[in-house]
PAZAPA-4460 file (N, C-alpha, C; in steps of 0.05 Angstrom, whole numbers, plus 32768, in hexadecimal, padded with zeros to 4 digits):
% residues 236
    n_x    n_y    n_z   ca_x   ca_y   ca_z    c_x    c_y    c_z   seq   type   mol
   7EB7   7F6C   7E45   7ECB   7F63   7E59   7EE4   7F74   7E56     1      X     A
   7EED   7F78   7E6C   7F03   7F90   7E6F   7F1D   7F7B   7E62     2      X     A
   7F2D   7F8E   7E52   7F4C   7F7B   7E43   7F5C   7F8B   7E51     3      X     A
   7F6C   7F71   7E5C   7F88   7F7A   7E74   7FA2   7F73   7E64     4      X     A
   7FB7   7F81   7E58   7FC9   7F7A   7E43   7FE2   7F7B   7E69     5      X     A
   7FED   7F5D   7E5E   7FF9   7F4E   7E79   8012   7F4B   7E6D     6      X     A
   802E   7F5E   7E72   8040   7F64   7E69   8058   7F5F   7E7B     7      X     A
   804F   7F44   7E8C   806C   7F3C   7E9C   8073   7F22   7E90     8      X     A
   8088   7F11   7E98   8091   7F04   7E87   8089   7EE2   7E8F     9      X     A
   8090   7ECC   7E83   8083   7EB8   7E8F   809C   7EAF   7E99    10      X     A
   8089   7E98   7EB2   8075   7E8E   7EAE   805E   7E99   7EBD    11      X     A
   8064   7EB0   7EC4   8051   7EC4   7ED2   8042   7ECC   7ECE    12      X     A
   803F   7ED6   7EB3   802F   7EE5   7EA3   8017   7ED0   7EA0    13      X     A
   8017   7EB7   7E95   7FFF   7E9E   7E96   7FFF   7E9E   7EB7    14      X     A
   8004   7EA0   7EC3   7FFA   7E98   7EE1   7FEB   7EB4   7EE5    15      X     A
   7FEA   7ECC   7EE0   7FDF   7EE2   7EE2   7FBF   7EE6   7ECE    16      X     A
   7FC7   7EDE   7EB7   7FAA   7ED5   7EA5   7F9C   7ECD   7EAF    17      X     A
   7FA6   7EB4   7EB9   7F90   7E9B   7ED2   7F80   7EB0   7EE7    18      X     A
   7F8F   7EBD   7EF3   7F85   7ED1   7F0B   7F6E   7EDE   7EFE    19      X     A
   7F77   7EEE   7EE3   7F63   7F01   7EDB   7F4A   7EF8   7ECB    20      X     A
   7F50   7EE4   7EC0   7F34   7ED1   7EB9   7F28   7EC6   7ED4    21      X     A
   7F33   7EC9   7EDF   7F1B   7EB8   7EF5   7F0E   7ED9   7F09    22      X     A
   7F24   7EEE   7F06   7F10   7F04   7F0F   7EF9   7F14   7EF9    23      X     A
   7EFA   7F05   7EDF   7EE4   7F13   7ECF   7EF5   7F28   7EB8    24      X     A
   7F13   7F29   7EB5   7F1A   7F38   7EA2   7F22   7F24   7E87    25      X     A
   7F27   7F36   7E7A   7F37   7F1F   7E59   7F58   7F28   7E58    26      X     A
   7F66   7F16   7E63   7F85   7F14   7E5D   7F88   7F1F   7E47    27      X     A
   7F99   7F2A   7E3B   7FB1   7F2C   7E28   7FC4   7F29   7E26    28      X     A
   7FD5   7F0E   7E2B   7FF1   7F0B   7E30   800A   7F1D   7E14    29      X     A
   8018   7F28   7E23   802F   7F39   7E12   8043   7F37   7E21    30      X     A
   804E   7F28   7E30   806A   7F23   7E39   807F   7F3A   7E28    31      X     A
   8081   7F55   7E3B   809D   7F68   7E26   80B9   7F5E   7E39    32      X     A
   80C3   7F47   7E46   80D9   7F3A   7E4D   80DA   7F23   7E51    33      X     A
   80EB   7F13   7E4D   80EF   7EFC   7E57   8106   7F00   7E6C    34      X     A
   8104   7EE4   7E77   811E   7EE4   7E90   8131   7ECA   7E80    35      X     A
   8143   7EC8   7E85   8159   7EAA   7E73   816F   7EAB   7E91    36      X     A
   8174   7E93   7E92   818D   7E8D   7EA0   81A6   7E97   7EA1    37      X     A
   81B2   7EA1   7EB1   81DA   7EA4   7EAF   81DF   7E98   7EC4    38      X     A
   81FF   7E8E   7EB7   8212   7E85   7EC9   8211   7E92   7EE7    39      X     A
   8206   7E8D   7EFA   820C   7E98   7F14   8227   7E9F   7F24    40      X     A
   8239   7E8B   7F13   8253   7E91   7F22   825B   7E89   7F3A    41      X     A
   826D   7E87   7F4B   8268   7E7D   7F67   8263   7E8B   7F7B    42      X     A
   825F   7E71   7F90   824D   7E77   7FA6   8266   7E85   7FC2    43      X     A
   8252   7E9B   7FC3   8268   7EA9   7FD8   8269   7E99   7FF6    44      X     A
   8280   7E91   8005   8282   7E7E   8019   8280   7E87   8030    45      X     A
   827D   7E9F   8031   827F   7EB1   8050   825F   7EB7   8054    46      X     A
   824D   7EAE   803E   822C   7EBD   8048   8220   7EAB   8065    47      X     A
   8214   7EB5   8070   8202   7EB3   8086   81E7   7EAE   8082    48      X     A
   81DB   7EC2   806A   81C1   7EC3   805F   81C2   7EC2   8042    49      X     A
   81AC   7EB5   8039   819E   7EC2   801F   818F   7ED6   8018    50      X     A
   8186   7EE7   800B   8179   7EFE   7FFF   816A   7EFB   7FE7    51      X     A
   8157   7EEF   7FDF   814C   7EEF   7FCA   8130   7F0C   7FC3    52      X     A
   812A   7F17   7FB2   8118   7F28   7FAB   8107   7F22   7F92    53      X     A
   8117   7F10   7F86   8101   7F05   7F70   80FC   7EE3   7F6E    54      X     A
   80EB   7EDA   7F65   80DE   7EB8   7F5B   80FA   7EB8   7F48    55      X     A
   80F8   7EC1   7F35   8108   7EB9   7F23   8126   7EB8   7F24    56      X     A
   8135   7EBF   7F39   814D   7EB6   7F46   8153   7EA2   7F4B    57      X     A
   8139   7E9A   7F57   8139   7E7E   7F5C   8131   7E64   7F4A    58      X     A
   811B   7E6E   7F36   811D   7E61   7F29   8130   7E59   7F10    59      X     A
   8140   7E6C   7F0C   8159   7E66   7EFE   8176   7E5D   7F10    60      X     A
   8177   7E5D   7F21   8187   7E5C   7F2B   8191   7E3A   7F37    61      X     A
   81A4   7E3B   7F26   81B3   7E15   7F24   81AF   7E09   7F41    62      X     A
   81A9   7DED   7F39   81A0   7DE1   7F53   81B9   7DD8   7F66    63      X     A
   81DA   7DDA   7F5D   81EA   7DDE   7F67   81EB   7DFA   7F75    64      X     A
   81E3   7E0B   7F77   81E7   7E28   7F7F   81CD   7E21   7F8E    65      X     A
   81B8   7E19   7F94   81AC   7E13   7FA9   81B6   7DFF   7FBE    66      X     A
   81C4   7DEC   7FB0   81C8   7DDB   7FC8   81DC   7DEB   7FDE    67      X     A
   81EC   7DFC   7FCA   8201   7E08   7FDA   81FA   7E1D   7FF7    68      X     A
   81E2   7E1F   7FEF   81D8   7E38   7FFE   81BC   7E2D   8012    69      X     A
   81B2   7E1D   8008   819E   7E0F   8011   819A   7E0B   8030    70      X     A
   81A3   7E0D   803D   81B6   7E0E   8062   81A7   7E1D   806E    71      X     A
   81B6   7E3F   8056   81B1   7E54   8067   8199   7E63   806D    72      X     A
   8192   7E70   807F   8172   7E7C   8080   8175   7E90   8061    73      X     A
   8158   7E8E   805C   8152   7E9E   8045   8141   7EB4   803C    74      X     A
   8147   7ECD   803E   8137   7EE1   8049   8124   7EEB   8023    75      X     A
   810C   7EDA   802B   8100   7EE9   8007   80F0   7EFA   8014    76      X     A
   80EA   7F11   7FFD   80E0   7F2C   7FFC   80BB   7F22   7FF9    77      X     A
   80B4   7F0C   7FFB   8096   7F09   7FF6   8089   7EF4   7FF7    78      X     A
   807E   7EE8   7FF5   8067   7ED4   7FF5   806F   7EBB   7FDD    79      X     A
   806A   7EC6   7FC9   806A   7EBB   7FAC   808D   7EB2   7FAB    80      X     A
   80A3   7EC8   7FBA   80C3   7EC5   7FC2   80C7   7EAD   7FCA    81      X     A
   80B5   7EAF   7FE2   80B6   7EA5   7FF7   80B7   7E7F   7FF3    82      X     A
   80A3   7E79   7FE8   8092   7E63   7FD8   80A6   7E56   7FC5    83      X     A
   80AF   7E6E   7FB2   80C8   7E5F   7F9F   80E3   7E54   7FB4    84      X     A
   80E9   7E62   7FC5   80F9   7E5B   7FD8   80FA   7E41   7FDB    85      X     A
   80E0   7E3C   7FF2   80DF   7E26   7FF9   80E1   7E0B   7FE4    86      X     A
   80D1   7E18   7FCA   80D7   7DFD   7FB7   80EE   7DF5   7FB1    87      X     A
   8100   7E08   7FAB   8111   7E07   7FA9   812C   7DF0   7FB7    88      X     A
   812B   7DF2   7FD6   8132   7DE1   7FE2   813F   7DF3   7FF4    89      X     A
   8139   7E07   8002   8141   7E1D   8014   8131   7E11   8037    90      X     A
   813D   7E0B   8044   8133   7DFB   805D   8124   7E15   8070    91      X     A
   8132   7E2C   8077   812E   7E46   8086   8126   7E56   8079    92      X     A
   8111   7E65   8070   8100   7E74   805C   80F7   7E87   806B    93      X     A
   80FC   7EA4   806E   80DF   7EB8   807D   80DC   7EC9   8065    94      X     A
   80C3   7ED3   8066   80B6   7EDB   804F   80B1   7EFD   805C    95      X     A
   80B3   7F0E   8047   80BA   7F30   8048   8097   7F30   803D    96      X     A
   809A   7F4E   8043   8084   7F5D   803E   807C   7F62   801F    97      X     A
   808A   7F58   8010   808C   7F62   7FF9   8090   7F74   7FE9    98      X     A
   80A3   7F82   7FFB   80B8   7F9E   7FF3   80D4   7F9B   7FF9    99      X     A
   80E4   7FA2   7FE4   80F8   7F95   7FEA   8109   7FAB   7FF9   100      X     A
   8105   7FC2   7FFF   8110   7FD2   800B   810E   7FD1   8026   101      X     A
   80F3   7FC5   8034   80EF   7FBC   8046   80FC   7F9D   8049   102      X     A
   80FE   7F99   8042   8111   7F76   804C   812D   7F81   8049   103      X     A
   8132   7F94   8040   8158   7FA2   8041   815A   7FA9   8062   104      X     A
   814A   7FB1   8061   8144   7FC9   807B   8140   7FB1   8096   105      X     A
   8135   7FA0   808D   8138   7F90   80A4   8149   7F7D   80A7   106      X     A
   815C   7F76   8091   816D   7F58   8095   8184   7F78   809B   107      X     A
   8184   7F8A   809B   819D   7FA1   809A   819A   7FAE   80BA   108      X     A
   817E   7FA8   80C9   8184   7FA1   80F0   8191   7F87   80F8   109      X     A
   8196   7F6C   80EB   819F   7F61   80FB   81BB   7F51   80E7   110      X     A
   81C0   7F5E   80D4   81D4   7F4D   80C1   81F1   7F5F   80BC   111      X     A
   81F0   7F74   80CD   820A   7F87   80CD   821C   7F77   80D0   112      X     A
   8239   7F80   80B7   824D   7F7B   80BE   8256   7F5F   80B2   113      X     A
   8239   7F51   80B0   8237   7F33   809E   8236   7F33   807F   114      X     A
   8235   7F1A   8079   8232   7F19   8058   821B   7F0A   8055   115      X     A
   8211   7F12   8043   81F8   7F0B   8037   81F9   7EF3   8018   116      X     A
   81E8   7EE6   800D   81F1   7EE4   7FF0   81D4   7EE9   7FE1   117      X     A
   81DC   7EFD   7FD3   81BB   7F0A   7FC5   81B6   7EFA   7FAB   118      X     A
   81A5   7EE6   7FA8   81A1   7EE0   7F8E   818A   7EF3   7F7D   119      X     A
   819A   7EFA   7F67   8184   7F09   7F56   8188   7F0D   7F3C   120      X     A
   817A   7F19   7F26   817C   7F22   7F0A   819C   7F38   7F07   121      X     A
   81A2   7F33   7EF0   81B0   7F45   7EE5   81AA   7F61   7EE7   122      X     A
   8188   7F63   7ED7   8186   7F7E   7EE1   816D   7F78   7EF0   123      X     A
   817A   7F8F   7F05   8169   7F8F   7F24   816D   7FBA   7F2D   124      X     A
   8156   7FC5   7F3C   8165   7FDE   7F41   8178   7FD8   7F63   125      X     A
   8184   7FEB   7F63   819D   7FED   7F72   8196   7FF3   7F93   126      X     A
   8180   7FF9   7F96   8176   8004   7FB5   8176   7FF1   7FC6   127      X     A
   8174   7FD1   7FBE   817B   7FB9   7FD9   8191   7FBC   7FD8   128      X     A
   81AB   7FC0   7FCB   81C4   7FB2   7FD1   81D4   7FCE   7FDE   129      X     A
   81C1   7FE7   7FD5   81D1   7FFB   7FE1   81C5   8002   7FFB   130      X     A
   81AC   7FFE   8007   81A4   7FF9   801B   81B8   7FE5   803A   131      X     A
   81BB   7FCF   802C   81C4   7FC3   8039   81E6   7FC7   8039   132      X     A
   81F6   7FD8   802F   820C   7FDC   8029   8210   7FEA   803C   133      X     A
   8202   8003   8045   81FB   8018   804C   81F8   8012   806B   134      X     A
   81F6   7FFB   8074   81F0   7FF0   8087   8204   7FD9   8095   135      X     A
   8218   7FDC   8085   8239   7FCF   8084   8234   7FAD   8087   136      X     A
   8211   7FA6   8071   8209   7F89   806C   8223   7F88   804F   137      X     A
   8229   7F6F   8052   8240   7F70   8034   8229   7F61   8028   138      X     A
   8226   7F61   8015   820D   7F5B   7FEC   8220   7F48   7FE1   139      X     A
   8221   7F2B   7FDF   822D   7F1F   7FCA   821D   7F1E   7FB5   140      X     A
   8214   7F2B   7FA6   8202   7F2B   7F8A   8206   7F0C   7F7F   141      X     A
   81F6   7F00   7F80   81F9   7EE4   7F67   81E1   7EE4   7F5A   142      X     A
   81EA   7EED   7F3B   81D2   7EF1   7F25   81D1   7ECB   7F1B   143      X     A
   81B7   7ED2   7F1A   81AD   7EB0   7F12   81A4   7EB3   7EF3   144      X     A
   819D   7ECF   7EEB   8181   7ED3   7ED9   818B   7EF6   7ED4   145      X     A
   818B   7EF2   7EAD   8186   7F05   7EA3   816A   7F12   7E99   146      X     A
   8161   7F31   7E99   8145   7F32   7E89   8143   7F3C   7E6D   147      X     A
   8138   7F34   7E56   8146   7F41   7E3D   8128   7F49   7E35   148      X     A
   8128   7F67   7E25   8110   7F6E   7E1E   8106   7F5E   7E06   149      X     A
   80F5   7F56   7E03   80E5   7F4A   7DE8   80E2   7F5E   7DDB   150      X     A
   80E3   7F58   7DBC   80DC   7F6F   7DAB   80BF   7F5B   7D8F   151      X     A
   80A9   7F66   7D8A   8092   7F65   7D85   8095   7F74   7D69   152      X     A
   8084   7F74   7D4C   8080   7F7A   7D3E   8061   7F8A   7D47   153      X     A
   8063   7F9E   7D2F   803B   7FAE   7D36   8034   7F92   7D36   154      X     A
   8034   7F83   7D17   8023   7F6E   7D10   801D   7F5B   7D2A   155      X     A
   802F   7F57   7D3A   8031   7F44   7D4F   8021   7F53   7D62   156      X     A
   8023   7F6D   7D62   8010   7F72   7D81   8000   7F79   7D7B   157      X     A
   7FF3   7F82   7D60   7FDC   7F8F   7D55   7FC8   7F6B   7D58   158      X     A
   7FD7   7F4B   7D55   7FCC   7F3E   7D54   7FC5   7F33   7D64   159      X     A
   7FD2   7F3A   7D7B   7FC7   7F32   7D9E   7FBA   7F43   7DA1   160      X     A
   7FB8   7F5C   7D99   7FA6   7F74   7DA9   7F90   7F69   7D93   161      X     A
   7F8F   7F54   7D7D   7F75   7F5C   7D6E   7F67   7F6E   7D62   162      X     A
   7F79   7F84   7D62   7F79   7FA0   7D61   7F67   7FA9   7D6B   163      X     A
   7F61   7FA7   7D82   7F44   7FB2   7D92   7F64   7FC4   7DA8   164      X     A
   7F52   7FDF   7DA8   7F65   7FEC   7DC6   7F61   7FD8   7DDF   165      X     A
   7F78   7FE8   7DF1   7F77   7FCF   7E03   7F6E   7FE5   7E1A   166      X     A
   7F69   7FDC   7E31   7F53   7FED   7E47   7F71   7FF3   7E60   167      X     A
   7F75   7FD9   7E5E   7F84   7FD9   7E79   7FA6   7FC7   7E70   168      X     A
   7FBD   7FDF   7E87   7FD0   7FC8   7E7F   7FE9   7FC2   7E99   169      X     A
   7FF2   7FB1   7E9D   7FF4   7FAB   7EB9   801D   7FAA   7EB6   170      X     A
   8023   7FB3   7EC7   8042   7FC0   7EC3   804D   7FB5   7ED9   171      X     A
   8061   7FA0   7EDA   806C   7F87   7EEE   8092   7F9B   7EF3   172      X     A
   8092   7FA2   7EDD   80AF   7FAF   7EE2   80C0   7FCA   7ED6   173      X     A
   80D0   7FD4   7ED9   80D6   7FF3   7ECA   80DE   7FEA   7EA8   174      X     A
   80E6   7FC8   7EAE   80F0   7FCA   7E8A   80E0   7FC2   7E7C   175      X     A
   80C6   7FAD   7E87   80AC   7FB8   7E7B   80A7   7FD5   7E74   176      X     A
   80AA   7FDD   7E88   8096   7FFE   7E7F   80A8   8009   7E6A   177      X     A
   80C0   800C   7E6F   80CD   8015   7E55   80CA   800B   7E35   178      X     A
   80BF   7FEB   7E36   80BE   7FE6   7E1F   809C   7FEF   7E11   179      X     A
   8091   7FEF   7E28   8071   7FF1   7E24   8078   8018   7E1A   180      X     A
   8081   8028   7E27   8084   8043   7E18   808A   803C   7DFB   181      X     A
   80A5   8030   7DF3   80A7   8031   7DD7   809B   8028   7DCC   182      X     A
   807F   8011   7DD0   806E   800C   7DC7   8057   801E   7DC1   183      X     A
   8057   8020   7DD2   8036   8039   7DD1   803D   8057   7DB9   184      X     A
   8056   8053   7DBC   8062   806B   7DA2   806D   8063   7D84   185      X     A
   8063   804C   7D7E   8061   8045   7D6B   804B   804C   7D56   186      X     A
   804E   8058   7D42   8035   8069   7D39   8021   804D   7D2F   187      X     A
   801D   803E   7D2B   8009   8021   7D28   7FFF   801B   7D3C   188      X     A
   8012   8024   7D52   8006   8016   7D6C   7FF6   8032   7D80   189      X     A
   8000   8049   7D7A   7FF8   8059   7D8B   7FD7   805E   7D96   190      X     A
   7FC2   8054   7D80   7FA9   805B   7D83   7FA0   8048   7D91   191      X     A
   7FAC   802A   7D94   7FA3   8015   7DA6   7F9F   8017   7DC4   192      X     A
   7FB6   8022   7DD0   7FBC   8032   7DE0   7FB6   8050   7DE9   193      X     A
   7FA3   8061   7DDF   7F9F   807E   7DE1   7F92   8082   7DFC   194      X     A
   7F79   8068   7E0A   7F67   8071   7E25   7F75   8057   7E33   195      X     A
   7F84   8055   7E30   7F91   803A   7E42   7F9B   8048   7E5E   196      X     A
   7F96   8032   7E73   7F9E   8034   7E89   7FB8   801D   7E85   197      X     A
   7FBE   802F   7EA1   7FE2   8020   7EAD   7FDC   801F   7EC4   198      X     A
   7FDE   800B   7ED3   7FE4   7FFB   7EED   8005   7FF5   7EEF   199      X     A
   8010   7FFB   7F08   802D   7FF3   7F0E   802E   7FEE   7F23   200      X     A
   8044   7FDA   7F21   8047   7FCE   7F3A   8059   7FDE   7F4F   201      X     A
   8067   7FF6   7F46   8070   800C   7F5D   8074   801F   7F4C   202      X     A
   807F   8037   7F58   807B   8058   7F52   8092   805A   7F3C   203      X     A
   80AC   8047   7F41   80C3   8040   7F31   80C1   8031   7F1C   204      X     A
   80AC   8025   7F19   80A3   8016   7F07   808C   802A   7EEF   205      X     A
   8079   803A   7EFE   806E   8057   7EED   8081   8066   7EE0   206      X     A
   8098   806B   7EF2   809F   8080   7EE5   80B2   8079   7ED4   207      X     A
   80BD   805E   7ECF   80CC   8058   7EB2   80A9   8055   7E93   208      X     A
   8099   8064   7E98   808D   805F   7E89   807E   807F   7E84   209      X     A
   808E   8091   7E74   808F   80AD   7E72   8076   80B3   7E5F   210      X     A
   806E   80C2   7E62   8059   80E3   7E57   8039   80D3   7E5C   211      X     A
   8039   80C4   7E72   8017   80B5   7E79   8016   80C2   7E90   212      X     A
   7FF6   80DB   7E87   7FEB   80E3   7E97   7FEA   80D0   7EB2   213      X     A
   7FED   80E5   7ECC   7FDD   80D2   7EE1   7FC5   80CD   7EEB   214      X     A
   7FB5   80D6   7EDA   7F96   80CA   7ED5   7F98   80B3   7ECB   215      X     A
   7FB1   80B3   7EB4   7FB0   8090   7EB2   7FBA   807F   7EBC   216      X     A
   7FCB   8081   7ED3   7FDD   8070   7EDB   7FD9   806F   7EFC   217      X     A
   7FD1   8059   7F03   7FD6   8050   7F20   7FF1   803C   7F29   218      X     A
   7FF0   8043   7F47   8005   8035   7F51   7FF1   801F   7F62   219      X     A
   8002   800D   7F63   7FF9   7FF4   7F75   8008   7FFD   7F98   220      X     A
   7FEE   7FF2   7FA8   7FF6   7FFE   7FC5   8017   7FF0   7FCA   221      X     A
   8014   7FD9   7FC7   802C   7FD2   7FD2   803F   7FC4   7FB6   222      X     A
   8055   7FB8   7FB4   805C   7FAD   7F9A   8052   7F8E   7F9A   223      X     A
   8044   7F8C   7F9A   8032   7F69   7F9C   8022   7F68   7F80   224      X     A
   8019   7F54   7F75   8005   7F4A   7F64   7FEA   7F50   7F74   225      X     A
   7FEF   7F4F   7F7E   7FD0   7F44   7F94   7FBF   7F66   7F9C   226      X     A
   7FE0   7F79   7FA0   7FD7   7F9B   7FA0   7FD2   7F9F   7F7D   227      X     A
   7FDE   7F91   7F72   7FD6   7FA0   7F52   7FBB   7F9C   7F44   228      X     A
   7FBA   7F73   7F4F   7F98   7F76   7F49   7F80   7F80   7F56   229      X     A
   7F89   7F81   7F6A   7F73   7F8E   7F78   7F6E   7FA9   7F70   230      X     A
   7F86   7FC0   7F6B   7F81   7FD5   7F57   7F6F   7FD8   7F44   231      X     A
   7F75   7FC6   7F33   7F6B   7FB7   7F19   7F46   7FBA   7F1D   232      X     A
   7F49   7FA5   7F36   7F27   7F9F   7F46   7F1A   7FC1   7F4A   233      X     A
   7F23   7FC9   7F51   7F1B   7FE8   7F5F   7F18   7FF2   7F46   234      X     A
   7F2C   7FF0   7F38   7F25   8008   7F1F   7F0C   7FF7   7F13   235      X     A
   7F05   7FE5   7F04   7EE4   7FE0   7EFF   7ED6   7FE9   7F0F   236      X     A
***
């Protein structure tokens, strides 16, 4: 059975296992981040819209800072966005393609000149808010949720890996991939890793993960779970 080492953070990472046990692979959960709560700060009073791009915005994000916003239409970048939204208690929900450059691009035809309020992570890259800047949309950034890298002992990953190499490994974000490099260059750890494949969830996400041939490394068609496993599917 093919071993898929599942390096996003929970509670995702067990909801992703589930997926891959039921398509016929063997999980490896290794969470290299967690997400934790911050102070959000307040709620900007001039927004029109919401902006969400990640679940976990929302899931950290105080149920006072929902009620506050709860009104306004809510533009999430995806499906899985989309879904946390609504639980959330968001009444007006449309759901994006699941690129977030594409949902800039479109709330930035009809939101000129307006304010927005973006809930998201501390660290996030910069291309939605400068997108929409760019487009004279004003970005109230309200961080809900920091991401902090986990740090692992050999003994700790040599004891999830069982020390068997691992075949396949599935890359959710760039500070994953950065921590998964300094992993793989660990001289204890390097041989576990020598014919391993990399799956990523975008091209920005490969390329924070330096000197892997691209024989070994695929991109997912679109940035979805759903484009990564199916990758996953293809490559068996």
């Amino acid at each position: 059975m093919v071993r898929v080492l599942v390096t996003r953070p929970e509670p995702g990472a067990s909801r992703t296992a589930r997926r891959l046990r039921d398509m016929g692979f063997q999980p490896i959960l290794l969470p290299l981040t967690e997400t934790v709560p911050v102070d959000a700060g307040a709620v900007p009073d001039d927004a029109v819209a919401v902006a969400v791009t990640s679940a976990n915005a929302l899931r950290h994000a105080p149920k006072a800072l929902i009620a506050a916003l709860a009104a306004l239409p809510c533009h999430a970048v995806g499906k899985r966005t989309a879904q946390a939204a609504r639980e959330a208690g968001f009444v007006s929900v449309s759901e994006g393609s699941g690129d977030a450059e594409a949902l800039a691009d479109a709330l930035a035809a009809s939101l000129s000149g307006k304010t927005i309020a973006y809930l998201c992570g501390r660290v996030r890259f910069a291309t939605f808010e400068e997108r929409l800047e760019a487009a004279a949309v004003h970005v109230r950034a309200v961080e809900t949720y920091d991401t902090l890298a986990l740090d692992y002992s050999d003994g700790d990953i040599i004891d999830r890996l069982v020390g068997q190499p691992v075949e396949t490994v599935l890359l959710y974000s760039a500070k994953a991939a950065v921590a998964m490099q300094t992993m793989i260059e660990r001289p204890k750890l390097h041989d576990l890793f020598d014919n391993t494949r990399f799956l990523a969830l975008s091209g920005r996400i490969a390329a924070a993960l330096g000197g892997i041939s691209s024989e070994r490394m695929q991109i997912a068609k679109e940035p979805s779970e759903e484009a990564l496993l199916a990758l996953l599917q293809e490559w068996r």
